[in-house]
ZADO-46958 format. One line per field, with one value per residue (C-alpha): x, y negated, z negated. Coordinates in steps of 0.1 Angstrom, whole numbers, plus 5000, padded with zeros to 4 digits. Each point is the difference from the previous one (the first is absolute). Layout:
BEGIN
c1	[X,...]
c2	[Y,...]
c3	[Z,...]
//
This chain:
BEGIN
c1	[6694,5008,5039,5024,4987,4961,5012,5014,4969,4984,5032,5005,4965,5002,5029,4987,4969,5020,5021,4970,4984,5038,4996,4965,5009,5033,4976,4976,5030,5010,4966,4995,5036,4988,4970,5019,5024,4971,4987,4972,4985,5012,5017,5022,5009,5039,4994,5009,4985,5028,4999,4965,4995,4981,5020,5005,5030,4989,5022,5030,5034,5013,4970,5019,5005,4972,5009,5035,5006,5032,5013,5026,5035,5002,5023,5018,4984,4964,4967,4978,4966,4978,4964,4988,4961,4979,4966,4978,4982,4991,4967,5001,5017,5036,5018,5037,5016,5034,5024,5042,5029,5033,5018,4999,5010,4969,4964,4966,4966,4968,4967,4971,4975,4966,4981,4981,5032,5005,5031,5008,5036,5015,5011,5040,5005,4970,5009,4965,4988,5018,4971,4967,4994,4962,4993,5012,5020,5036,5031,5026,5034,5023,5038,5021,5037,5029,5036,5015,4987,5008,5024,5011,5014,5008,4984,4964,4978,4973,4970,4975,4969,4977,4964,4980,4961,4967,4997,4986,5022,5027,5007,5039,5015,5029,5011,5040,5010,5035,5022,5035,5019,5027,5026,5030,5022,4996,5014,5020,4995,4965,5001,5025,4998,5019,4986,5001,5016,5007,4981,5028,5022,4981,5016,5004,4990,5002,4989,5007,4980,5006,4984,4982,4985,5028,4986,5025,4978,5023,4996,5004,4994,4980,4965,4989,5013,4985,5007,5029,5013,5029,5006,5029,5001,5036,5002,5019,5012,4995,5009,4999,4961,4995,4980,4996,5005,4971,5011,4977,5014,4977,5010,4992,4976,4989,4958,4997,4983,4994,4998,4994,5007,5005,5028,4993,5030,5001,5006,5002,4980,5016,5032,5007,4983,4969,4980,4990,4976,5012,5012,4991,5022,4988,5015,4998,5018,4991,5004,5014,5023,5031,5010,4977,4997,4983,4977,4985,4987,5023,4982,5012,5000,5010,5045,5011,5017,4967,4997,4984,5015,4991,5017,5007,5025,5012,5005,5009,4986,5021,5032,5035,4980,5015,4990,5013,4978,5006,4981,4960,4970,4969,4970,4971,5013,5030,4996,4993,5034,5007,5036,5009,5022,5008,5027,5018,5000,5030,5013,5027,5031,4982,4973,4974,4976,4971,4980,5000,4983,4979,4989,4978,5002,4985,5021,4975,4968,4973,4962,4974,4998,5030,5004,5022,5025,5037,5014,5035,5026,5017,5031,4976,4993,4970,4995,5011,4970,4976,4977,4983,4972,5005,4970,4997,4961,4983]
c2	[2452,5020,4987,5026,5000,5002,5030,5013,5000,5034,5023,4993,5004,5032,5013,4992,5022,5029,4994,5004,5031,5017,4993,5015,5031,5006,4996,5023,5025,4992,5007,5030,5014,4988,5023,5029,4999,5004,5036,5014,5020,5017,5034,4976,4976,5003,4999,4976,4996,5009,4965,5001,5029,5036,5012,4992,5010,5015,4995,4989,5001,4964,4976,4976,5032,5024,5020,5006,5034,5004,5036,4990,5019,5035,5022,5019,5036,4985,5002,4973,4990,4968,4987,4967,4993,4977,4999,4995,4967,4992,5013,5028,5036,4996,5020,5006,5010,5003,4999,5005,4993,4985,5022,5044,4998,4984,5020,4984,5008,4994,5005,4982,4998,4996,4980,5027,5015,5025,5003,5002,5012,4983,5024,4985,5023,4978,4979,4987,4996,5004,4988,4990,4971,4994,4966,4994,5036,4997,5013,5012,4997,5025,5002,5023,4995,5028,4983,5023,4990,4962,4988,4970,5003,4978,4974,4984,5013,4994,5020,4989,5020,4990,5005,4995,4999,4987,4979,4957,4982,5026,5019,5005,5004,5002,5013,4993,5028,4986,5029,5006,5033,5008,5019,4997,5023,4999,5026,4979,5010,5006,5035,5025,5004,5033,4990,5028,5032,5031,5031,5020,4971,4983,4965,4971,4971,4977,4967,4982,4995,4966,4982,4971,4985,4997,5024,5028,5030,5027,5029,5036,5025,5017,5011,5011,5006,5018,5035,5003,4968,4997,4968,4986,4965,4983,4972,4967,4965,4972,4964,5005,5019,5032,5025,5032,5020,5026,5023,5022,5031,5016,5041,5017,5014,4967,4996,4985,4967,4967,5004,4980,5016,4985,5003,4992,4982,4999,4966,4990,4974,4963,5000,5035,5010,5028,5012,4971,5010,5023,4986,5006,5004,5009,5020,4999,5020,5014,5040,5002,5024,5006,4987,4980,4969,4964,4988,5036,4982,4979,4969,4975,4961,4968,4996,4970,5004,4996,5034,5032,5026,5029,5006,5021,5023,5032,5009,5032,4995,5027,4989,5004,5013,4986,5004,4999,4992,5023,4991,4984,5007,4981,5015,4987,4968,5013,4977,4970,4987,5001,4990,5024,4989,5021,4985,5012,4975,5002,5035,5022,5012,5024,4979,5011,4978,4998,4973,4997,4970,5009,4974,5003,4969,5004,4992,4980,4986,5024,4992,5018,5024,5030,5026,5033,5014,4998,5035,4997,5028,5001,5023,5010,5041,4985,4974,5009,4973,4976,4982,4962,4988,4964,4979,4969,4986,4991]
c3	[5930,4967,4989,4984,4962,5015,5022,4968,4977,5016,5002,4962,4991,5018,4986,4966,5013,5007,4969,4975,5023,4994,4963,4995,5022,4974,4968,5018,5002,4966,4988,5020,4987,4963,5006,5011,4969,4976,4985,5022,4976,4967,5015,5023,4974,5012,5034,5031,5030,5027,5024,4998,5019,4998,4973,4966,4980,4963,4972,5019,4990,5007,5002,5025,5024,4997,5026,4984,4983,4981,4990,4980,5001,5013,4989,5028,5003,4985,5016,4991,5008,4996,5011,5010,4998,5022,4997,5038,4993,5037,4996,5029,5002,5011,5019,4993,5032,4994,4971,5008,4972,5018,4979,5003,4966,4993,5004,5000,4990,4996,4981,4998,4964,5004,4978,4988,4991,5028,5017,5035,5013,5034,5028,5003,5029,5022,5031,5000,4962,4972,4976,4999,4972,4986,4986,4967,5001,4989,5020,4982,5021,4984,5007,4994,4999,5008,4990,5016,5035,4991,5025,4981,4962,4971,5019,5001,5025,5012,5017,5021,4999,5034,5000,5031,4995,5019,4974,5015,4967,5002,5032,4985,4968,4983,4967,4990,4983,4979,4985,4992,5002,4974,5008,4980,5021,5040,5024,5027,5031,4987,5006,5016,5039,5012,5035,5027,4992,5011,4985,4997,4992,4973,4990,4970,4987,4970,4984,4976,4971,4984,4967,5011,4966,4972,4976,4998,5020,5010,5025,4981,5024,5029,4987,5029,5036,5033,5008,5022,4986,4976,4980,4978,4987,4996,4973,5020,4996,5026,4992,4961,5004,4987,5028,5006,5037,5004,5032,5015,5023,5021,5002,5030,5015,5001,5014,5029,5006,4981,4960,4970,4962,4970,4975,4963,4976,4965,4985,4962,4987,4990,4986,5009,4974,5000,5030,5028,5031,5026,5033,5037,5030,5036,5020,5036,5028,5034,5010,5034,5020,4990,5034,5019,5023,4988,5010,5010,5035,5016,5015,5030,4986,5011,4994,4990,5033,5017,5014,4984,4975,4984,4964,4973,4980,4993,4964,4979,4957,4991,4983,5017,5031,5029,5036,5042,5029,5027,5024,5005,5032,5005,5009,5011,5015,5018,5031,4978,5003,4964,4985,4966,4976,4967,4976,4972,4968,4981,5015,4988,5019,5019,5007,4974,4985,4972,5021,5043,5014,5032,5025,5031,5024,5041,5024,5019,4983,4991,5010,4987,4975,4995,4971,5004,4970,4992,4993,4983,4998,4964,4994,4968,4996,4980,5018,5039,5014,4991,5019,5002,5017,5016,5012,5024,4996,5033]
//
């Protein structure tokens, strides 16, 4: 019978086994990594091998990240545009079946150069394959960078590009894409939302345009505003900062329906002194009736009660327009045993209101499905009725 130190003798010369075999496989992989950080040939004497895989990164920007592409600072209001190059080095054609930014701000490409010095563009708009790679052909991942569409600014950002190919070594890959927007004034809100409207009402909005990097930009004027839209900007003081208040009025007739327009500022450069580069403001508002009821379509959902009720309200757009409930039908589901209720929010002394809350609740639960239409009775010569559909699903 072994004792204790016999016993021991195997497991120690076993774990020295597996010791040395974990030592020669890290070599291997330091060899192999060695390898892959040397020059294949003269015309990719800058490049790296990306992890070993299909793709190999020419003339990259950081050697420790190949797959890194820096484009600097952006000024507010610039376009710019850069191209990373990776040469196919898996020995087969590749196919790139998918390429998406995480950014809309951001917009991919790609192209791929022979190496008889023909050049083949990628379809972006493909779902099955962007790009076909030959062996030893070079893809040329362009980006192309609109500030304006930047979400983030006067921060570091970054961008990951995706690609998806059939590639063995590299079925994914990703490209970081590191930028920084500059924008030494900022609108805030970002831009002005007039929200629904009526289109004989029209409405206003404002924001407030602040200076976010402390190099003495100031707003100047309006450049440019949408037709139908009139714009003043009020110089203003908040805690000791200097901003500016850019209104917008919508005149009527307003159009109907969601819109977005632009409004262009004119700022000075640093300082206050000279010319700096014009500034963008969205503008956003909805067209609707001058009286109408939201949601257009009223629909039954779970109360915190635990029964059912159908919701909505009753609003005029048009200023110092005040209306009176008179009376309200159903039709379409007059046996339903429906309970309406149609409340005035902050009446007058005659009972007039801008906003009426309407409610729909059963008297019994509902099975099945049900749909029929509110018609109220306004004391409104414009307006003598209007009318909402309500809708119980099955």
């Amino acid at each position: 019978m072994m004792n204790p130190a016999q016993r021991s003798r195997p497991l120690a010369a076993l774990a020295c086994s597996l010791l040395a075999l974990a030592f020669a496989a890290c070599d291997a992989a330091h060899d192999e990594h060695d390898q892959h950080q040397q020059p294949h040939d003269d015309a990719s004497a800058h490049a790296l091998a990306l992890g070993g895989g299909a793709f190999e990164i020419l003339e990259p920007q950081h050697a420790a990240h190949p797959n890194w592409l820096d484009l600097g600072d952006i000024p507010l209001g610039e376009v710019r545009e850069a191209t990373l190059r990776m040469k196919n080095v898996e020995g087969r054609t590749i196919r790139i079946e998918q390429v998406q930014a995480g950014c809309s701000c951001t917009a991919p490409t790609l192209a791929a150069v022979l190496p008889d010095g023909n050049r083949i563009g990628g379809d972006m708009r493909s779902r099955e394959c962007v790009l076909s790679v030959p062996p030893e052909a070079v893809v040329e991942l362009s980006l192309r960078v609109d500030s304006t569409q930047a979400p983030v600014k006067n921060k570091d950002k970054i961008v990951l590009v995706r690609m998806t190919t059939d590639s063995e070594r590299t079925p994914y890959l990703t490209i970081e894409a590191r930028m920084k927007v500059h924008a030494p004034l900022q609108p805030i809100p970002p831009d002005i939302h007039v929200e629904r409207v009526g289109v004989n009402a029209g409405g206003e909005g404002f924001t407030d345009i602040t200076p976010v990097m402390p190099s003495g930009e100031e707003v100047l004027d309006v450049l440019e505003a949408p037709q139908g839209v009139v714009t003043r900007i009020e110089p203003r003081e908040l805690a000791g900062v200097r901003l500016w208040r850019l209104y917008a009025r919508l005149d009527p007739p307003v159009e109907p329906g969601y819109h977005e327009k632009w409004i262009r500022v004119k700022t000075s450069g640093p300082g206050g002194v000279g010319e700096g580069r014009p500034l963008d403001v969205k503008l956003r508002w909805t067209g609707a009736n001058d009286v109408e009821i939201a949601p257009a379509r009223m629909l039954f959902l779970r109360s915190a009660a635990g029964g059912e009720v159908a919701s909505a309200e009753l609003i005029t757009h048009m200023p110092g327009h005040r209306l009176k409930v008179l009376g309200h039908s159903l039709r379409g589901a007059e046996n339903a045993g429906l309970r309406v209720a149609i409340e005035p929010l902050t009446p007058d002394e005659s009972g007039r209101a801008s906003r009426w809350s309407i409610a729909l609740e059963p008297s019994a639960p509902l099975s099945g499905a049900l749909e029929g239409v509110l018609v109220i009775d306004l004391d409104d010569p414009q307006w003598p009725q209007v009318e909402v559909p309500f809708v119980r699903r099955g």
